[in-house]
Z-matrix of the N, CA and C atoms (Angstrom, degrees):
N
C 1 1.453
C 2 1.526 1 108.98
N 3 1.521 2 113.28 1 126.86
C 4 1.507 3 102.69 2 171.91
C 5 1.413 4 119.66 3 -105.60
N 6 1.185 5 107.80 4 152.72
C 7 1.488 6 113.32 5 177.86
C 8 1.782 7 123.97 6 -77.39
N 9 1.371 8 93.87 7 143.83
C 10 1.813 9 98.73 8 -148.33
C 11 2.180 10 84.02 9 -122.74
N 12 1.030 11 99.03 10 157.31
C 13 1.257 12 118.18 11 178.07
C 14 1.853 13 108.18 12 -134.05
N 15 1.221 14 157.24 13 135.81
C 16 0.791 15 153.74 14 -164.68
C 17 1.494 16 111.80 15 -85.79
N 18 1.171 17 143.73 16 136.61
C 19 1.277 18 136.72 17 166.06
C 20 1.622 19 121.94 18 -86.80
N 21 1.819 20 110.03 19 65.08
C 22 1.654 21 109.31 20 -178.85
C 23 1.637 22 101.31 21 -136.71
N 24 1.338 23 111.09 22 176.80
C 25 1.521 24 113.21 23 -164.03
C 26 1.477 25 109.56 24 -51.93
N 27 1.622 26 109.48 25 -52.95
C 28 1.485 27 99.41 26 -172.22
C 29 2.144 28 116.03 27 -57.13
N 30 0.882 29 104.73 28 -37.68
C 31 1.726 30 126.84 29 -170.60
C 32 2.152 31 84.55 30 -34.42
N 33 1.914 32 98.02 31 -48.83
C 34 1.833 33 113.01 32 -158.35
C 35 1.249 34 77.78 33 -59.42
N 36 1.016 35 122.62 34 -73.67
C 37 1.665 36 143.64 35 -174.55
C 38 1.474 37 104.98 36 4.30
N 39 1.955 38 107.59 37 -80.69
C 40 1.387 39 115.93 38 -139.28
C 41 1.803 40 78.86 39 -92.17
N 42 1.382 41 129.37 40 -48.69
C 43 1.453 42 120.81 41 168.56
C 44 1.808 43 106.43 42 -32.93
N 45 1.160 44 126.14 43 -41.33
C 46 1.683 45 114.14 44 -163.36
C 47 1.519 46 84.66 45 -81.49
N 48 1.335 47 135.84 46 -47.15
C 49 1.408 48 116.60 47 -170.30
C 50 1.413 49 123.62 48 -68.92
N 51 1.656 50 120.18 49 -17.56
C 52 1.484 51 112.28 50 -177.00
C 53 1.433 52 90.55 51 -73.03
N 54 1.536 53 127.81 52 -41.57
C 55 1.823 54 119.15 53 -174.88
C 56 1.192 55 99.10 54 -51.88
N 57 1.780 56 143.71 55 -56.10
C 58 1.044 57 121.80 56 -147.72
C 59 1.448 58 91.44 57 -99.60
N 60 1.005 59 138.98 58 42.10
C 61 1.879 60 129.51 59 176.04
C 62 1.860 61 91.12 60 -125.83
N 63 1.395 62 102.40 61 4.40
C 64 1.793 63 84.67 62 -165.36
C 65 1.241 64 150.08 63 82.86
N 66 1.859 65 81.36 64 -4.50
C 67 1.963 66 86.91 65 163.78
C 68 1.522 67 135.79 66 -80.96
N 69 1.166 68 106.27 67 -23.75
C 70 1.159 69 118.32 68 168.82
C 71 1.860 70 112.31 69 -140.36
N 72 1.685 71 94.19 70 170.51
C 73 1.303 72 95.23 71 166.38
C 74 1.675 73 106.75 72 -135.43
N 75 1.831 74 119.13 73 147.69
C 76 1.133 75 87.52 74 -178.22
C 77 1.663 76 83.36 75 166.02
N 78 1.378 77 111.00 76 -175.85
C 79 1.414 78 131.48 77 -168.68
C 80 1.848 79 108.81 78 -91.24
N 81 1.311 80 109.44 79 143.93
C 82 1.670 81 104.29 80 173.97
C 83 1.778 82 92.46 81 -145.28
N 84 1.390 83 104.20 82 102.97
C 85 1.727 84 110.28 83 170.51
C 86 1.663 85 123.98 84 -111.53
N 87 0.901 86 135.20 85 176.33
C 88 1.564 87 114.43 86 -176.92
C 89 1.629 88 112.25 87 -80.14
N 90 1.376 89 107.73 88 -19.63
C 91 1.578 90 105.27 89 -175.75
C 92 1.661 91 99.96 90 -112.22
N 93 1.461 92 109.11 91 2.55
C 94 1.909 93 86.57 92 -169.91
C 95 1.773 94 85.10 93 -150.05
N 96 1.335 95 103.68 94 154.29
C 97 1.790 96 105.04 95 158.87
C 98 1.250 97 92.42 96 -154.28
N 99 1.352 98 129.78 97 146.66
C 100 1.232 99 166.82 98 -104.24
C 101 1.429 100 119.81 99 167.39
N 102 1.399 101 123.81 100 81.20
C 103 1.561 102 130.61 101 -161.58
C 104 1.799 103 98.20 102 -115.45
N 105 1.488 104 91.79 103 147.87
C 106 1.552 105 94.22 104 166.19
C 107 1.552 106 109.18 105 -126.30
N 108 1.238 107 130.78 106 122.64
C 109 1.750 108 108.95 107 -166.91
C 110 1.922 109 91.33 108 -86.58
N 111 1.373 110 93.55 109 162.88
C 112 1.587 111 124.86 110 -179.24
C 113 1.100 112 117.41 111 -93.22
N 114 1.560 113 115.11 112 125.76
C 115 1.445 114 109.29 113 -152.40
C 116 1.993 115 95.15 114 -93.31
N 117 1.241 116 84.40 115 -62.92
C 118 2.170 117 102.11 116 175.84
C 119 1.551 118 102.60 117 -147.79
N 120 1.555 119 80.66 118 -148.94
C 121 1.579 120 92.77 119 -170.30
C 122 1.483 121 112.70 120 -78.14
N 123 2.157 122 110.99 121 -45.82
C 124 1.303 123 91.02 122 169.47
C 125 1.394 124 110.88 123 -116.29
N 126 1.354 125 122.02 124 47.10
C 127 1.248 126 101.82 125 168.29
C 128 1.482 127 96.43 126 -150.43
N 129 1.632 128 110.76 127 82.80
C 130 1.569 129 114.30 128 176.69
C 131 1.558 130 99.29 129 -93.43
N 132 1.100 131 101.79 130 161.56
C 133 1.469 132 114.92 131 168.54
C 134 1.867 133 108.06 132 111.24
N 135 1.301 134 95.17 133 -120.88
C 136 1.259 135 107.11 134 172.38
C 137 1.717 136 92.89 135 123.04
N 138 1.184 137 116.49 136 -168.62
C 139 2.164 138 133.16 137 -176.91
C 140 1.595 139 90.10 138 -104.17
N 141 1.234 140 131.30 139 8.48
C 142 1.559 141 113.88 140 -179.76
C 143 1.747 142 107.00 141 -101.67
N 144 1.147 143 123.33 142 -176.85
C 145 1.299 144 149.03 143 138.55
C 146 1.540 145 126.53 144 -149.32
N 147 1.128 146 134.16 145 163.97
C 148 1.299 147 143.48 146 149.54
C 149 1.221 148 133.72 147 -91.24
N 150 1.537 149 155.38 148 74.07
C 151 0.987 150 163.71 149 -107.26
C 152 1.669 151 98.88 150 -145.51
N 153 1.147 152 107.39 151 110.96
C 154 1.354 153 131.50 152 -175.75
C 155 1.732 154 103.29 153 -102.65
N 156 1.061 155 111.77 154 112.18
C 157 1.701 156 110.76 155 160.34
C 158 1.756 157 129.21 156 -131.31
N 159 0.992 158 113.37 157 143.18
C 160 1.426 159 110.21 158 -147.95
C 161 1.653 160 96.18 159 -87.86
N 162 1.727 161 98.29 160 142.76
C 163 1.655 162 107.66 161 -171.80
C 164 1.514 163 81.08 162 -93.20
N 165 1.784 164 103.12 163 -163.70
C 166 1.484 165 137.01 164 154.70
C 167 1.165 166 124.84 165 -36.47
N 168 1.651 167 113.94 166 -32.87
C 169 1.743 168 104.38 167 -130.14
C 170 2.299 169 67.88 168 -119.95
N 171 1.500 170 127.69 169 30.62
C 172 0.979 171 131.95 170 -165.77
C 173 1.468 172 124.18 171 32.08
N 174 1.005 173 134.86 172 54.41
C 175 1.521 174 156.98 173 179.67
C 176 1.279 175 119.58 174 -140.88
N 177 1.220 176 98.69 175 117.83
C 178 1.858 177 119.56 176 178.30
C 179 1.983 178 105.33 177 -51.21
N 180 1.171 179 133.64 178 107.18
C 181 1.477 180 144.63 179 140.99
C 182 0.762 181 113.41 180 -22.09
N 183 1.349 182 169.83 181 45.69
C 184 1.361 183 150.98 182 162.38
C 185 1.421 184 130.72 183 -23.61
N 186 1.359 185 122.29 184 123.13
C 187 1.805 186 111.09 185 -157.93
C 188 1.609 187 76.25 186 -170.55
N 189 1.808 188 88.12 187 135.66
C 190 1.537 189 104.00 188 169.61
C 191 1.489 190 121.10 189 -89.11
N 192 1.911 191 121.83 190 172.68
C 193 1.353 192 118.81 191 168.83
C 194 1.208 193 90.32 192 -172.40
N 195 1.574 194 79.97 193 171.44
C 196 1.572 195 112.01 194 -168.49
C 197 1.757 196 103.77 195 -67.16
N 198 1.460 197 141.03 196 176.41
C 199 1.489 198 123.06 197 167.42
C 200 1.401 199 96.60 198 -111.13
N 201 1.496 200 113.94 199 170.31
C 202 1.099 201 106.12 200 176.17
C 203 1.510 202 152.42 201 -13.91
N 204 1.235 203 119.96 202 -86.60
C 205 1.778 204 121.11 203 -176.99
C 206 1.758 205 101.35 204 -56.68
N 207 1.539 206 119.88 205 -27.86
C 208 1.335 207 112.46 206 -155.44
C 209 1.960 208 90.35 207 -99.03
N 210 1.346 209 129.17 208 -13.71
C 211 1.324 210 116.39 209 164.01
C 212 1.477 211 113.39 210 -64.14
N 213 1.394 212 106.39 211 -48.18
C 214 1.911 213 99.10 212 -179.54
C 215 1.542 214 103.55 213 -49.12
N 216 1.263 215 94.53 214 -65.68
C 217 1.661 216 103.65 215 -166.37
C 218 1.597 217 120.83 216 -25.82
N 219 1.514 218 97.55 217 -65.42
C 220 1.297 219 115.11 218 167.47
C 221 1.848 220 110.65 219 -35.46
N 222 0.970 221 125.75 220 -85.29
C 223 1.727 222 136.54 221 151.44
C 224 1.538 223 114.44 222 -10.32
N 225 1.246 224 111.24 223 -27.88
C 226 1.642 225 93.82 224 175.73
C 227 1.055 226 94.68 225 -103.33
N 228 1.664 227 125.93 226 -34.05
C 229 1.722 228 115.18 227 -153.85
C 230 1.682 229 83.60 228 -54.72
N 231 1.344 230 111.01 229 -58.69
C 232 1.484 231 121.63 230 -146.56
C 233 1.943 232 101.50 231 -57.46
N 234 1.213 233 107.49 232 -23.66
C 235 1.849 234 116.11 233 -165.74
C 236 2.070 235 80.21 234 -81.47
N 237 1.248 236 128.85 235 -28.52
C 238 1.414 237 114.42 236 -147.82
C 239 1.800 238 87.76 237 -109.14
N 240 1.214 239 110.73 238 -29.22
C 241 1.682 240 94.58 239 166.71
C 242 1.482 241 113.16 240 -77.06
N 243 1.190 242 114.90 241 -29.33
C 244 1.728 243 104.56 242 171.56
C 245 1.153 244 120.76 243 -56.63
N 246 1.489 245 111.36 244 -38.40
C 247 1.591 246 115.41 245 178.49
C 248 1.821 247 111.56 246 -77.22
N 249 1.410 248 118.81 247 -49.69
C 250 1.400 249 96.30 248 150.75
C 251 1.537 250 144.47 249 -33.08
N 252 1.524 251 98.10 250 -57.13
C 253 1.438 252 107.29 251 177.23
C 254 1.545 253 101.06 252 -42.48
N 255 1.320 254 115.81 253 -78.64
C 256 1.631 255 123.33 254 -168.00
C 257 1.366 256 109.85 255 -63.23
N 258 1.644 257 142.48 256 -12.26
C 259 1.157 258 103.54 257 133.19
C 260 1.708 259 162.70 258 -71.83
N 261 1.761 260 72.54 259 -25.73
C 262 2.046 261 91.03 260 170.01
C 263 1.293 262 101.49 261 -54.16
N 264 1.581 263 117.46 262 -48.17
C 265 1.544 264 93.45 263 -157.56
C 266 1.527 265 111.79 264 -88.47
N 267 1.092 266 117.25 265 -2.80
C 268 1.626 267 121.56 266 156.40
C 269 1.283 268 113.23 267 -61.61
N 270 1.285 269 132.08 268 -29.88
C 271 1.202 270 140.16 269 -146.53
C 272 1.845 271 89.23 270 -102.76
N 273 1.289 272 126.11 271 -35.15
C 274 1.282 273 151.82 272 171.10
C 275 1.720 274 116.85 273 102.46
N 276 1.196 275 110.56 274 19.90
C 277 1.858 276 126.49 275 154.26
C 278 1.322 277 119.47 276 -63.99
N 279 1.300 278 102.47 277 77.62
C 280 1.944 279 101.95 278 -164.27
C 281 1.531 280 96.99 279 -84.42
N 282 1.564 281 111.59 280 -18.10
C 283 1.744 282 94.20 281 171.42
C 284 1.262 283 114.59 282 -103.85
N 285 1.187 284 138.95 283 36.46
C 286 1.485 285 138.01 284 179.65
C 287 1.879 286 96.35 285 -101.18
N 288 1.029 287 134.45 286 -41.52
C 289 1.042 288 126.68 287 -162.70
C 290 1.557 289 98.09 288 -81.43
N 291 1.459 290 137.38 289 -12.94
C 292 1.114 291 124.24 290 175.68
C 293 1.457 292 129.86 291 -63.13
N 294 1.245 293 95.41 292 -60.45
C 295 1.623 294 103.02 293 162.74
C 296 1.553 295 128.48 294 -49.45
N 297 1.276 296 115.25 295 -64.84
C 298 1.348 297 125.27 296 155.34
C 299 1.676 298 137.29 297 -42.37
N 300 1.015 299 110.92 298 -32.91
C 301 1.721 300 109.14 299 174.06
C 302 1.511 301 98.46 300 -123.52
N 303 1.291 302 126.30 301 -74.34
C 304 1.284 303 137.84 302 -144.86
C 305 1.577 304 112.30 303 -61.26
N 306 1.207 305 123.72 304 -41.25
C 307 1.554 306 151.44 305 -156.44
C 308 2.129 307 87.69 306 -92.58
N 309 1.078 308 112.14 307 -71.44
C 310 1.422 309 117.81 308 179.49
C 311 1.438 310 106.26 309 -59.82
N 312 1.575 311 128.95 310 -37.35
C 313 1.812 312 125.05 311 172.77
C 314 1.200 313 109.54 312 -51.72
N 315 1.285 314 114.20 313 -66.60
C 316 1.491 315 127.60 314 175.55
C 317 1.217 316 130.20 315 -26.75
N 318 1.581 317 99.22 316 -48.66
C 319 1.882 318 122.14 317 179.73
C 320 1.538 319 81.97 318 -45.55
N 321 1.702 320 105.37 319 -90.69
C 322 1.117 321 129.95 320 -170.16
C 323 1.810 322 120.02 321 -13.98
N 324 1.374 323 88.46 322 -67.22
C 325 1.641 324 91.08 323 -178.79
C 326 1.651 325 108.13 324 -57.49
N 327 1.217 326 125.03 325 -70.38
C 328 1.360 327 117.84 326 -171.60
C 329 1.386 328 101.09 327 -45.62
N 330 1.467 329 144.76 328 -49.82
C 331 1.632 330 137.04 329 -151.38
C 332 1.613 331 94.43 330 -67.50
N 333 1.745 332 112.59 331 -36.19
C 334 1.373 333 115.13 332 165.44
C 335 1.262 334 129.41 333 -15.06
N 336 1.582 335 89.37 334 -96.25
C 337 1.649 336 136.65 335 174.15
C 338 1.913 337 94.39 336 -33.91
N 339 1.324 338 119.96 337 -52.28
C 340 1.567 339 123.78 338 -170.72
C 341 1.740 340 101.37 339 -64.37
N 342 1.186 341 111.21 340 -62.71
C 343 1.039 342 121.52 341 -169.10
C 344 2.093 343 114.46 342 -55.68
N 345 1.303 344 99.70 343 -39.21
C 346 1.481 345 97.56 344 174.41
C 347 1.499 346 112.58 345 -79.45
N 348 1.380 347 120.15 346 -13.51
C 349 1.526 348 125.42 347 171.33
C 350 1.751 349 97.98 348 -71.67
N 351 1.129 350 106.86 349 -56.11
C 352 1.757 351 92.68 350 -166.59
C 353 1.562 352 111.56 351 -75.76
N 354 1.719 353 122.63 352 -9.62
C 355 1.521 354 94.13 353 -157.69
C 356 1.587 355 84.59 354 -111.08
N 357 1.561 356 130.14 355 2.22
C 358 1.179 357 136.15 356 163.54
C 359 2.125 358 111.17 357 -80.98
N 360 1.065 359 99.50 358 -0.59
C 361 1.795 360 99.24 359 -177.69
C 362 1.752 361 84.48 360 -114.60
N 363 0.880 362 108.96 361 -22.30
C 364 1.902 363 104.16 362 -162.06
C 365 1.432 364 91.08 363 -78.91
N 366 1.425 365 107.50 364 -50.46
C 367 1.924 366 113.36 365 172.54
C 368 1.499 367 110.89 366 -35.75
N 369 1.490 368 105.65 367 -72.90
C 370 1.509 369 116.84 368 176.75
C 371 1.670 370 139.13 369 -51.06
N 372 1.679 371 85.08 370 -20.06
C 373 1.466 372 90.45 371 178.78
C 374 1.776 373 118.94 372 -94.34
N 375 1.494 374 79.31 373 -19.66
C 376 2.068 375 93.18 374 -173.11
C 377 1.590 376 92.18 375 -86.22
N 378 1.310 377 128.49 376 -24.08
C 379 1.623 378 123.54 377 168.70
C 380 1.340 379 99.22 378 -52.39
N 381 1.565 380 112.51 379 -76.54
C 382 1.776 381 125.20 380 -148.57
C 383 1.865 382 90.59 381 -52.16
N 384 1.401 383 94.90 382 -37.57
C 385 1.786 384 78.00 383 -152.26
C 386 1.387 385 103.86 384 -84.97
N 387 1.547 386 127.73 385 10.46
C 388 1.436 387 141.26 386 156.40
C 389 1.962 388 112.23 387 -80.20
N 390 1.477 389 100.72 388 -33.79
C 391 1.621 390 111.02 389 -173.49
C 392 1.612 391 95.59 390 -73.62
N 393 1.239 392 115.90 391 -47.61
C 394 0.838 393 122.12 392 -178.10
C 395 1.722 394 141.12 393 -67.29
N 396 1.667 395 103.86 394 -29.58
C 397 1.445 396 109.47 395 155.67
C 398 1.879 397 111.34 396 -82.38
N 399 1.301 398 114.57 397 -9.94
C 400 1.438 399 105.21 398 -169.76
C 401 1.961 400 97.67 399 -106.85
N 402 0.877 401 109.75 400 -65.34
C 403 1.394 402 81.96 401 -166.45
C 404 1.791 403 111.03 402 -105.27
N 405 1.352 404 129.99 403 20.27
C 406 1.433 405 132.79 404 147.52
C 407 1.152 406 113.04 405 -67.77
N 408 1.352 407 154.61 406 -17.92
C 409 1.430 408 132.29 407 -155.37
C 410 1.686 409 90.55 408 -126.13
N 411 1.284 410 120.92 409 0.57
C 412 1.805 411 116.10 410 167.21
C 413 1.175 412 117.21 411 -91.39
């Protein structure tokens, strides 16, 4: 199930206040938003974003990624262990590619997969509980 954000005034609203409260930093357009959450004082940022783009049904997608320099990166390591992999085992080293690509992909993908689960609920939860002190109690 993916997480949907609504595309209506209040949605701009509580998104413009997590930028200006310091939770994040990042882009808010009518068809795309683009968040980076804030880590501290010196270590904002991080290799993630949250990138919201709006389907059909007018609701922002929410779907994580890598940020810049570390999306290429990611893309070649992964293009240059494939090409390892398929030569070792041409070569007939059926355990060389384990250690080296497969064992380290894996890390990667699951720490992924974890990481876009929590900073996509952390999104959703610092919204509701912003929707929720601003326009529930009027």
């Amino acid at each position: 199930m993916t997480e949907t954000i609504s595309n209506n005034e209040k949605s701009f609203n509580i998104l413009n206040k997590l930028i200006l409260n310091g939770f994040y930093d990042g882009n808010i357009s009518p068809n795309r938003i683009e968040l980076n959450r804030k880590y501290g004082l010196f270590n904002s940022g991080g290799n993630h974003r949250i990138i919201g783009i709006l389907n059909n049904e007018n609701k922002f997608e929410l779907n994580f990624d890598f940020k810049f320099p570390m999306n290429i990166a990611v893309k070649i390591a992964i293009g240059i262990g494939i090409v390892f992999s398929i030569i070792s085992l041409a070569y007939g080293n059926w355990f060389l590619p384990i250690p080296f690509f497969i064992t380290p992909f894996l890390i990667t993908f699951f720490d992924f997969r974890l990481k876009k689960k929590k900073e996509i609920n952390l999104l959703t939860s610092k919204f509701m509980e912003i929707y929720k002190s601003e326009y529930e109690t009027k």
